[in-house]
N, C-alpha and C positions, 0 to 999 in steps of 0.2 A: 412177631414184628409189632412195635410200637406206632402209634399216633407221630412221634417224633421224627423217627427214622424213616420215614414214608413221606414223612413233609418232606424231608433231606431231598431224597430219591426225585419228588415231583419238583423242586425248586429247581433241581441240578438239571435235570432231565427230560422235564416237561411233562405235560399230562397226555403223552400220547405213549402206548404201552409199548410202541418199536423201538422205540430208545434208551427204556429202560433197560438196565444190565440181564445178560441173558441168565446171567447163576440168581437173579433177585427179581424176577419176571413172573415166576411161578406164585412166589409165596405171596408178591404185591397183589397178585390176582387174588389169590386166596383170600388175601386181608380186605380187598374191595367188596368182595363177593359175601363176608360175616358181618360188617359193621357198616353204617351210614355216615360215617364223619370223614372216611376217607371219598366218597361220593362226592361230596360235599366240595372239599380241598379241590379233587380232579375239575370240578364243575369252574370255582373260582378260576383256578388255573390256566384251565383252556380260554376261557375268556377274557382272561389278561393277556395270553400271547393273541388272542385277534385283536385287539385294540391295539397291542403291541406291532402287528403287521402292518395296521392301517394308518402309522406314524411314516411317513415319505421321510428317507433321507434326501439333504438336501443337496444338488449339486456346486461343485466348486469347479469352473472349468480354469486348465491352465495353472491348480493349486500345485500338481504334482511337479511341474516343471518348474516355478518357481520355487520352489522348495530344494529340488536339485543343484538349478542353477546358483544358490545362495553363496556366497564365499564365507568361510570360515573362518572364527577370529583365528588371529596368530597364536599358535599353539607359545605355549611360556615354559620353557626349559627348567629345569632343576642347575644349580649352580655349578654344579659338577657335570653334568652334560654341556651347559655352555661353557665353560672351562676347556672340555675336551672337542668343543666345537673350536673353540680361538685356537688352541694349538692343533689339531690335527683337521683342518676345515677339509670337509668332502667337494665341495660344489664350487671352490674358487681356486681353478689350475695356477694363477701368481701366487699363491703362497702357502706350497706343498713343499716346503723347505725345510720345513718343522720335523716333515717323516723320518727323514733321514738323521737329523740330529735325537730324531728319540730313539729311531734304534740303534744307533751308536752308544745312545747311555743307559740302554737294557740292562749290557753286561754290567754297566758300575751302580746302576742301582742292585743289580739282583746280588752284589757282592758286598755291597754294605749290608740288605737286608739279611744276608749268609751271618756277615760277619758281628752283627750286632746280637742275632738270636743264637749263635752258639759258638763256643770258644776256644772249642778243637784242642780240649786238656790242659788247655791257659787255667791255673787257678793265680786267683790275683793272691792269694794266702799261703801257697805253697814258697817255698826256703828257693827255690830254683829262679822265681818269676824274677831276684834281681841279680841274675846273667845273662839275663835276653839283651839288654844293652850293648853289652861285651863282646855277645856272641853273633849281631849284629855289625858291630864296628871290624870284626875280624872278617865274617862275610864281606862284607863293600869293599874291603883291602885286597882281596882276595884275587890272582890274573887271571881269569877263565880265558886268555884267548890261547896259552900254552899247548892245547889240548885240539885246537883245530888244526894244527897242518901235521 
């Protein structure tokens, strides 16, 4: 063990041997017991932590309650949670009218976002893409109610 690693040990630990690590307790002793300079360090030590004891903290009475009782600034939303706070408000029952119109428009956003990322074997370049016109205008002419009675 070094001079170093001993300061370590006494800083973190203190100069009293019950606190030091039970696997590094042995050999600190050992290292006390061959050399003078760690004597020296524990000597310092201890007599910093009693000067250390004989500092009075001081009281605050009523610190802790006031501290509680404090009100906190208003929290500042990000633009998109207030966004989503105006239209879908939690905490104001007159104007929860918004809910219902957004999940009605679920289904037509989730079908634009369908229909924009994928094209379901539409090539705009393929020889066929100009008879969808056609074969569109023949669908819409078309009777389907023949077929219910």
């Amino acid at each position: 063990m070094t001079l170093e690693e001993f300061t370590k040990i006494i800083e973190i630990y203190g100069s009293s041997s019950e606190r030091w690590p039970v696997g590094l307790r042995e050999e600190c002793e050992n290292f006390i017991a061959h050399n003078t300079a760690p004597k020296e360090l524990i000597d310092r030590q201890h007599e910093l932590e009693m000067l250390m004891n004989q500092i009075a903290v001081p009281e605050f009475p009523g610190l802790e309650a006031k501290v509680l009782d404090q009100q906190l600034p208003p929290r500042k939303l990000a633009p998109l949670d207030r966004f989503l706070e105006w239209l879908l408000p939690a905490d104001k029952p007159g104007k929860l009218f918004w809910r219902p119109a957004m999940v009605a428009c679920l289904p037509l956003i989730f079908g634009i976002v369908i229909g924009n990322f994928y094209n379901f074997g539409i090539d705009l370049n393929s020889e066929g893409f100009e008879y969808w016109d056609d074969e569109l205008y023949v669908l819409s002419l078309n009777d389907y109610t023949e077929n219910l009675f």
